[in-house]
N, C-alpha and C positions, 0 to 999 in steps of 0.2 A: 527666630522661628515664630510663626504668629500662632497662638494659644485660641480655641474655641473652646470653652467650658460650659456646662451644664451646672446651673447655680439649683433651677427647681423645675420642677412639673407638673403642673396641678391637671388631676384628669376629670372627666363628665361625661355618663353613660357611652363609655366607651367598650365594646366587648361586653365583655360580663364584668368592668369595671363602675359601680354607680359614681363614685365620687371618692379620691382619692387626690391627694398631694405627697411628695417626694421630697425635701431637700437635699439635695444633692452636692449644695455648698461647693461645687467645683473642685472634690476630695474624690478620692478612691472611695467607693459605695458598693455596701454588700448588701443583694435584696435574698433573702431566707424566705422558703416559703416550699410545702409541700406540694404534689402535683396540683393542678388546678387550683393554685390561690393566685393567678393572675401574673406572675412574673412575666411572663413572655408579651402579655397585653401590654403591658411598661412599655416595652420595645420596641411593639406593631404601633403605642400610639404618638412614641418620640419620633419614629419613620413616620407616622401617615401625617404629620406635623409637618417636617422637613418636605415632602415630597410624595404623599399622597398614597404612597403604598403601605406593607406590613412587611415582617421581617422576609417573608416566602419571596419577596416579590412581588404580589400582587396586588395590581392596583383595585380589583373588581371585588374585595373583601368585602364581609357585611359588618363595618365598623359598631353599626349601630347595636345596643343591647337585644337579646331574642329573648318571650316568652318560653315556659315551659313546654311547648310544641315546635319551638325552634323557628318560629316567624318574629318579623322584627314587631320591635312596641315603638307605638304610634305616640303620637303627641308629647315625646322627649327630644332634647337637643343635645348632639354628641361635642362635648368642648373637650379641645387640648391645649394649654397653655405651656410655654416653655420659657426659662427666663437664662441667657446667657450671658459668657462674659467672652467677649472677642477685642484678641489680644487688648482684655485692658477695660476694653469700651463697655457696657449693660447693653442688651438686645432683648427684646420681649417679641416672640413670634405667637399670634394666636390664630385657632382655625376652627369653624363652627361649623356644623355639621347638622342641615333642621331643613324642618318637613315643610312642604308647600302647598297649601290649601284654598281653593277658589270657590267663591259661589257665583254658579252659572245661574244664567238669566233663569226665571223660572223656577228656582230651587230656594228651597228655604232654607236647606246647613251646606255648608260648604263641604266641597268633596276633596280629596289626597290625589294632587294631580305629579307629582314629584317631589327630588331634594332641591336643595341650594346648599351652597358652604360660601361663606362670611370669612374674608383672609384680614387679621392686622399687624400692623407692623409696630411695636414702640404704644401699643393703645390706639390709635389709628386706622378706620376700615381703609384697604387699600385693594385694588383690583386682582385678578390671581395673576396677570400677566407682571404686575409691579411687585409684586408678593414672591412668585418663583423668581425675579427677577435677583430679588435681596438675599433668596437662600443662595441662590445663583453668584454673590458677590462673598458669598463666605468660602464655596467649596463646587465644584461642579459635581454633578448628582455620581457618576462613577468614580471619583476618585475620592469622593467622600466616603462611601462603601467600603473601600479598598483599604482608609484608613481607620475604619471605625469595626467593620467585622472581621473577626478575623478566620473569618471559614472562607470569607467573599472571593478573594485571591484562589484557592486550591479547588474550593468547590463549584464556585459560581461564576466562571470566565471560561473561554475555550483557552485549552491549553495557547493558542497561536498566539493572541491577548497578551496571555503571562506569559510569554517568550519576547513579544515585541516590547513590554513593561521593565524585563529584566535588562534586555540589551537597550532601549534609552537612557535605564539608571545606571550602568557600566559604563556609556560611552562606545564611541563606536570605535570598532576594532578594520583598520583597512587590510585591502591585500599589502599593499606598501611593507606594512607592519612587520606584517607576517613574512614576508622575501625579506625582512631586513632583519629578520630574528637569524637564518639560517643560508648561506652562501647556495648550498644546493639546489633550492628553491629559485633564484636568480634566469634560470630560460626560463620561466614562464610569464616572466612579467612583462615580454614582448605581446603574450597572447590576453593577459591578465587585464590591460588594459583598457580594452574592447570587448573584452566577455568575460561575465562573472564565471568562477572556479565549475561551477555546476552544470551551466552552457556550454563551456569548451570541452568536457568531460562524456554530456551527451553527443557531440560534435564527433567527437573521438570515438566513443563507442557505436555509433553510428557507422563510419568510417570502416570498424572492424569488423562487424559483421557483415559489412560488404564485401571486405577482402576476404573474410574467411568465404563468404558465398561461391568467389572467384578460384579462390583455391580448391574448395571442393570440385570445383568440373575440370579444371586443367587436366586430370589425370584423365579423366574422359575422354576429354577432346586428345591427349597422345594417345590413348590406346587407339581411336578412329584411325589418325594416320598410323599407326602403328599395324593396323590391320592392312591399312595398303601396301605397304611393306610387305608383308607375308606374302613368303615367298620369292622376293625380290634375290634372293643370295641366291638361286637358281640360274639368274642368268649370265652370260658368258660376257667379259671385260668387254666396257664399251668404246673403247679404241679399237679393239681388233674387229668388234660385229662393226662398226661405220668405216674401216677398211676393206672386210667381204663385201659391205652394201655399194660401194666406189664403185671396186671390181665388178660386181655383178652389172650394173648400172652402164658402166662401158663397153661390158658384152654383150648388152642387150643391144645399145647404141648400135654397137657393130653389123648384129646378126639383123637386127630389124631396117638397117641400110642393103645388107645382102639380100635379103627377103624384095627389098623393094626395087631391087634390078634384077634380082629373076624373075621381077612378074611383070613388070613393062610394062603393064597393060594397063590403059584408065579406067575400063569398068572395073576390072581385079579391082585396081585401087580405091573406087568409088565404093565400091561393096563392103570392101574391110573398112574404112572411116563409117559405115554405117552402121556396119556388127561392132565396130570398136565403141561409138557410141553405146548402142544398146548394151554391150558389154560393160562398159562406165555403170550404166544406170543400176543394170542387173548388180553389181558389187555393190553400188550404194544402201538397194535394198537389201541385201542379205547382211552388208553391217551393220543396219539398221537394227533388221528381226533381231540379229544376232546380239545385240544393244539390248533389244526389248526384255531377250531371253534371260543373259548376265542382270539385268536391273530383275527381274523378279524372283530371281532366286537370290541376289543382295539382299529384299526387301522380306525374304523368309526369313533369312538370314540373323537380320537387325530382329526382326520383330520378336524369332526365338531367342534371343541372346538379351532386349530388354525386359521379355518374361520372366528369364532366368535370374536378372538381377531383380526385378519386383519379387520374385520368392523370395530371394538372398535377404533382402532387406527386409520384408516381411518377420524372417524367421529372426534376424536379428533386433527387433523391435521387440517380436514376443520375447526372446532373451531376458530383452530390458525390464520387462516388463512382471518376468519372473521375478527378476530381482528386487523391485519394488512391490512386488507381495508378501515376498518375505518378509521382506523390513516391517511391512505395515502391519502384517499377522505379529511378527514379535513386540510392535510399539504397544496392538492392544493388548498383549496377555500381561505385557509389565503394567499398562492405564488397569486394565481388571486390578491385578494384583493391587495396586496403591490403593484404588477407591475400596475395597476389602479390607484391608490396613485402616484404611479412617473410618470405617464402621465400624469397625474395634475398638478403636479409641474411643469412637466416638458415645459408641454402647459402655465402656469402660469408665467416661467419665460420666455420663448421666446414672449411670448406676453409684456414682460416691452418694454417700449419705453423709449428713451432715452430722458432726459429734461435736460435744460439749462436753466439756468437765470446768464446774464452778471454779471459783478462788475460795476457799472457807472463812479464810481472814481478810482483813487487809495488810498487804507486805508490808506496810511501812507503819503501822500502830497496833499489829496484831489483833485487832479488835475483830469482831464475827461483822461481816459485812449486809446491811439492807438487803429483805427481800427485793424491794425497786430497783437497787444497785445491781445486785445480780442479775435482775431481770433484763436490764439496759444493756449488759457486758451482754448477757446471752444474745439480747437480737443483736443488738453490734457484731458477734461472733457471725450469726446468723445471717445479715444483713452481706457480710464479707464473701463470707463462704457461698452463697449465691450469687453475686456478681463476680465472684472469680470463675467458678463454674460456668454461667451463663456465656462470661467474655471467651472463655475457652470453647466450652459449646458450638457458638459462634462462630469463631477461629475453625475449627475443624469442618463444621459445615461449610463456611466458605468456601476452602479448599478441597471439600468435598463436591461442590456445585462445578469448579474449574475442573475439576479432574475429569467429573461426567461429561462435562460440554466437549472437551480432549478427544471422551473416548468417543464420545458421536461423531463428531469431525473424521475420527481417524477409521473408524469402522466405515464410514460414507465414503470417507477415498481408500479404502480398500474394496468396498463393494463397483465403484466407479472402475480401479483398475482389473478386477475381475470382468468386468462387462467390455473393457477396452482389447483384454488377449482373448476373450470367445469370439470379439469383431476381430481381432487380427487372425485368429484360425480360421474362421470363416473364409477371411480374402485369401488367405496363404491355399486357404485350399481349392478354393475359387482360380488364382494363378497358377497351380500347380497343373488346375485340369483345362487350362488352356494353355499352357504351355505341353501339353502330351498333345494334343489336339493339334498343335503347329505342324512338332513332328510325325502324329500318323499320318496326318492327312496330305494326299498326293498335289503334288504341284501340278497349276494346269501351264502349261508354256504357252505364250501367245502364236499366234496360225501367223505363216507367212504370209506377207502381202498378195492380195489376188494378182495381181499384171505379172507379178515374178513367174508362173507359166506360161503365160501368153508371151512375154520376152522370150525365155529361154528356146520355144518354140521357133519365133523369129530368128533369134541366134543359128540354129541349127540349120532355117533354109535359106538364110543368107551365107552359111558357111558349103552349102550343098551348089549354088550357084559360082560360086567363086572357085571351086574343086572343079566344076563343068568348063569354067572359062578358060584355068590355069591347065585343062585335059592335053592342048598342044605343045605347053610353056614347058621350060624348064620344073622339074621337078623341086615344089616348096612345100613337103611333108616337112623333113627332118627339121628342117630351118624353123621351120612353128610350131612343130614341138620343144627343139629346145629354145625357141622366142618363149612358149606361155610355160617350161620349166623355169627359166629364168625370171619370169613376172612373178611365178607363186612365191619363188625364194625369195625374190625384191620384197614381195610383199610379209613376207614372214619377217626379212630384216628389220624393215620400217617399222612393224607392230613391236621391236621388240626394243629398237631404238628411242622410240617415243614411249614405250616404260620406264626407261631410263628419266625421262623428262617428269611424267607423275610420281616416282622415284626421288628425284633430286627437291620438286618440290613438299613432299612430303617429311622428309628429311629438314629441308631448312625450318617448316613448320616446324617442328617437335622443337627445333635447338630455341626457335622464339617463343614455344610456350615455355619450356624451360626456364629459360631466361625472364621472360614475362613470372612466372612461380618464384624465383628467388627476387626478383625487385618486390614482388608481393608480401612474401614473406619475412624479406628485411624491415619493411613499410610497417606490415601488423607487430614486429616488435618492437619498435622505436614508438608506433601508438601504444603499446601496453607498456612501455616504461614511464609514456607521458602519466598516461590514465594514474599508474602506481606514482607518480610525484605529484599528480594533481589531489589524488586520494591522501598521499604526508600532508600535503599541504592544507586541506580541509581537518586534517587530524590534528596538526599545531594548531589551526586559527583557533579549534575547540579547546584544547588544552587553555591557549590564552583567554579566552572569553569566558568559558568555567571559572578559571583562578579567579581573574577579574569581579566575574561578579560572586562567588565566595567570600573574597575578601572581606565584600561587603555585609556579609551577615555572620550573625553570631554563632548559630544553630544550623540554620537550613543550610543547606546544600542542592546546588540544582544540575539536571541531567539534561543538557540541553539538543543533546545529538543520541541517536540510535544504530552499534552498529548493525548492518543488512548481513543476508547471510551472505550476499554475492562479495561483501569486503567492503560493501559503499557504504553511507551514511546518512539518516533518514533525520531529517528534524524533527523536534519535537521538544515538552518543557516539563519534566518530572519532579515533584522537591523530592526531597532524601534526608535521613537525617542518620547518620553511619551509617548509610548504604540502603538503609530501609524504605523503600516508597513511603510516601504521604499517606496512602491510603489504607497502610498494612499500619500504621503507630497506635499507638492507643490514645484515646484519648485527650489526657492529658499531658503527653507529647504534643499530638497538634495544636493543644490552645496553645502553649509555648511557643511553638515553631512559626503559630497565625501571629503572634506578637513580634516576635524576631522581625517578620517580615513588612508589619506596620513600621516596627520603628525604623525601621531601614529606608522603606518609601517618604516617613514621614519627611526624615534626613532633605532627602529627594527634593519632593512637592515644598518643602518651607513649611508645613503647617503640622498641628495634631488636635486631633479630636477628639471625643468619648471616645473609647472604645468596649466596646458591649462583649462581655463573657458568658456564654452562655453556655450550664449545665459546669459549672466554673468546680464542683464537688469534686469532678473528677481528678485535679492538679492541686499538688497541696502546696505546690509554691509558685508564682507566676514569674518571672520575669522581670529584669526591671525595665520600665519605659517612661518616656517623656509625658504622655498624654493621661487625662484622667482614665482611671481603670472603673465600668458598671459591673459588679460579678453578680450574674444570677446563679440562684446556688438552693438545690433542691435541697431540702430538710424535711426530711419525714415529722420529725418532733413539732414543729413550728405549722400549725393549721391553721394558722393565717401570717399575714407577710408580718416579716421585721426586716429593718432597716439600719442598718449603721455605716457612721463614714469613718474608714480611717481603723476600725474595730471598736468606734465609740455607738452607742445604740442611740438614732435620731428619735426623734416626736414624729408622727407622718398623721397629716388629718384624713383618717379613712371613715367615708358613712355607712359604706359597704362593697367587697367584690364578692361575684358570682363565679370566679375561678374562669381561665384562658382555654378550656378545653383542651390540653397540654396532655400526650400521649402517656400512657401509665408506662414506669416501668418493669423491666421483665418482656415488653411483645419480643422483641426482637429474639430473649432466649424461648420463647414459647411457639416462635416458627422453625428451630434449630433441623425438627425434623423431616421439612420438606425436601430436604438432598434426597433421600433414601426412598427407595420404591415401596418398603413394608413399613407397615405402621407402627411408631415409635413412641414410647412412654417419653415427653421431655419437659415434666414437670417440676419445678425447684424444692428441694427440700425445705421443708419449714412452713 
């Protein structure tokens, strides 16, 4: 594994640093130092060395020293010197940082027309592009990060980053893998093939909600014919009505052969081919109307009966929708209840006060113990008893802040479903009064064809001429009476026989939706058995990729999958450390857990680094690792830096710092009480 060490640092008006040097002897280093004695400047100036930025990130810092007004001071040069040892070798990285001053024609002092920064390499000025070029051949600027802070990984990457980071250093896990972990998994590897687990899964679901779309109307679509039907068991066995319709049909044959030799006559005959015509016509129209008249009272029909189901479903919706008010009105009275509970606590713990009762002696020489001595125990007592408080403080606001965001959410989709049943009462009632309005209101029938009088008319004096001709003939009354008895019955058969046919058809439809429903329904559950093996199957590959990269660390543990509420599985990259989010540890848990997962990367990558501790006070033991360990480490006592390696106290040549402007502690417990609507005493004892 190749070794980057940190031998020394020498700094120059850098921050509210004036001039400052480090040895660092490529040892575990502990920098002491109260707020604002420059620790974190250390940091911002070994990163703006390396690569130009400060611990935050940012490249656009004001590296330079500020007057008392907070503007920069003019005519100082910012130096960082750094002297390494890589695997082995000496490396000397320098970076200068100075003002740019020209005198334009015409002027007699020279004016600040910008910076410059001076890169060298080894003592050598070299270019920035040859300079980044060398940092470049020790570490690439993210994954230097990665092994030197150890917040960088949890705090400063998108989760997606440290997911892709975790499964490179695992190795890759195939579908293969995983269908060879478990026999049952085995039919998917037909589809596995060609589409990843998660494609064929959308594929599928897809799929179902089709069929279900399908299934939903089928019932539909039988009740339609189903309706044609109605009534159909009314009519009389269709053998014997197309045996009356034969016989009739024969006797008509007969009589209308008799009819036409007792009339002998060509115009008689001429006359009735011309009523028989007109008579054609005249029946076509009147099946027509009578068509027209049956479709508009169908079309009342339907239109009442899809009203009636737009209520139905209406009302069934508001139902639903009952019921999800309920829910929602009890989710906030429990969200009330809890954030009431952490106000309590919360009021409970800011109310402890702080107590002390001395030691009078010393335990171990019984002697009366210093004023000093006691006073030290006291703030130590004191010092305790306030960041335990505060951390808890804290702790409880946090959870009081999630609780409230909860109850807002949940109160907005309750007032959401409130406003969704006064719109569905609206419609329901809206459908109701137009489904009354169907039924009061009279149907108009459409008007018979105009010509159907003027026919009928013709009819009668073509039937008056033909009575006039046939005056000498044989008598052809009775014969044409029962001729057009005979046509009505024909004509009633044929109507009733051709029911039989919309009859037959409507019937074989129903057995092929049917039929069509059960293929359907086989279909959606052979998809929801895949879906449920494709779902195992993404649940093993996690189990194994979990383990896998577990394995690899000491401490941390990582949550690499989320399940959904629907049963599926949402990516995503959480550490854990017994179960606990990253985000919920304390402090000194995470610097552990940030170490853990250096040294596991460094494993990885072949290499290690500094690695930079920062606020290092709060863990009283660190971890073991490969790499030099920097702890920065607040100490109240100590009002300017000390420095030691190893727990031995160095020599450091400092001429002066002006402190890093490093955030006091305590803010964090001194905004505890912005959770809460009413204003809260949350100041720390002492």
């Amino acid at each position: 594994m190749k070794e980057i060490r940190l031998e020394k640092l020498a700094i120059e008006n850098f921050k509210g640093i004036k001039e400052l040097t480090v040895e660092f002897s490529g040892a575990t280093t502990n920098i002491y130092g109260d707020n604002a004695t420059g620790k974190t400047s250390i940091f911002d100036a070994y990163l703006w060395l390396l690569f130009g930025k400060d611990s935050q990130g940012r490249a656009d810092f004001e590296a330079k020293p500020l007057d008392k007004d907070g503007e920069p001071i003019h005519g100082v040069e910012t130096k960082v010197v750094g002297a390494f040892f890589v695997g082995g070798k000496p490396l000397v990285l320098s970076k200068v940082y100075k003002e740019k001053w020209t005198k334009k024609r015409g002027q007699a002092k020279p004016v600040f027309t910008g910076h410059t920064t001076e890169h060298f390499v080894d003592g050598l000025p070299v270019s920035k592009k040859k300079y980044d070029e060398k940092v470049g051949e020790l570490l690439n600027e993210k994954t230097f990060h990665l092994l030197s802070d150890i917040t960088y990984f949890n705090e400063k990457i998108k989760w997606e980053e440290r997911r892709r980071i975790l499964l490179d250093v695992c190795g890759n896990i195939t579908d293969a893998d995983v269908i060879a972990s478990d026999p049952k998994f085995s039919p998917l590897s037909e589809f596995l093939e060609r589409q990843a687990p998660e494609e064929r899964k959308k594929i599928l679901q897809q799929d179902a909600r089709r069929i279900n779309k399908e299934l939903e109307q089928i019932p539909v679509r039988i009740s339609e014919q189903e309706r044609i039907l109605s009534g159909s068991e009314n009519l009389p066995d269709e053998e014997y009505l197309r045996g009356i319709l034969d016989e009739k049909k024969a006797l008509l044959k007969e009589k209308q052969a008799e009819l036409l030799r007792a009339e002998n006559n060509a115009q008689v005959i001429d006359l009735q081919k011309k009523r028989a015509e007109l008579q054609r016509k005249i029946n076509l129209l009147e099946a027509e109307h009578k068509k027209a008249v049956e479709k508009a009272e169908k079309d009342r029909k339907d239109a009442l009966y899809e009203k009636e189901k737009e209520v139905n479903d209406l009302k069934a919706e508001i139902s639903r929708t009952d019921e999800d008010i309920k829910h929602k009105e009890k989710t906030v009275k429990e969200t009330e209840a809890k954030l009431n509970e952490l106000r309590k606590l919360w009021d409970g713990e800011n109310g402890r006060e702080f107590e002390y009762t001395p030691e009078p002696a010393c335990p171990t020489c019984g002697q009366e113990l210093p004023s000093e001595k006691v006073e030290e125990a006291r703030k130590k007592a004191l010092e305790d008893f306030n960041r335990r408080k505060a951390g808890r403080l804290s702790e409880i606001t946090k959870e009081g802040k999630a609780t409230r965001e909860k109850l807002e959410v949940v109160r907005k989709g309750l007032q959401s479903l409130r406003e969704k049943k006064e719109a569905l009462e609206k419609q329901k009632k809206e459908a109701e009064s137009e489904a009354i309005s169907l039924i009061e209101e009279p149907l108009i029938y459409p008007e018979p064809p105009d010509d159907l009088f003027a026919m009928a008319t013709e009819v009668e004096r073509l039937t008056s001429l033909i009575e006039k001709a046939q005056t000498e003939g044989i008598p052809t009354e009775p014969l044409k009476e029962e001729i057009g008895r005979l046509e009505a019955e024909m004509r009633e058969a044929e109507s009733k026989v051709a029911s039989y046919e919309v009859v037959s058809k409507a019937q074989a439809r129903i057995e092929e939706l049917r039929k069509e429903e059960r293929d359907l329904a086989e279909r959606y559950e052979n998809i929801q058995e895949e879906i449920y093996l494709l779902e195992e199957f993404t649940r093993r590959k996690v189990r194994i990729i979990e383990e896998r990269v577990s394995d690899l660390f000491s401490l941390a543990r990582f949550r690499l999958f989320e399940e959904q509420i629907n049963g599926g599985l949402k990516e995503t990259c959480e550490t854990v450390y017994n179960g606990i989010p990253y985000q919920n540890l304390n402090n000194g848990m995470r610097i552990n857990i940030g170490l853990d997962i250096i040294n596991t990367l460094s494993r990885h990558y072949g290499v290690s680094v500094p690695v930079w501790v920062d606020n290092a006070e709060s863990v009283t033991s660190l971890i073991n690792t490969n790499g030099q360990i920097i702890r920065l480490v607040v100490s109240e006592q100590d009002r300017a830096l000390r420095i030691t390696n190893e727990n031995k106290e160095v020599k450091n040549y400092v001429t002066e710092t002006d402190g890093d402007r490093e955030a006091i502690t305590g803010t964090e417990a001194n905004d505890a009480g912005t959770l809460f609507t009413d204003e809260r005493d949350t100041r720390i004892a002492g």
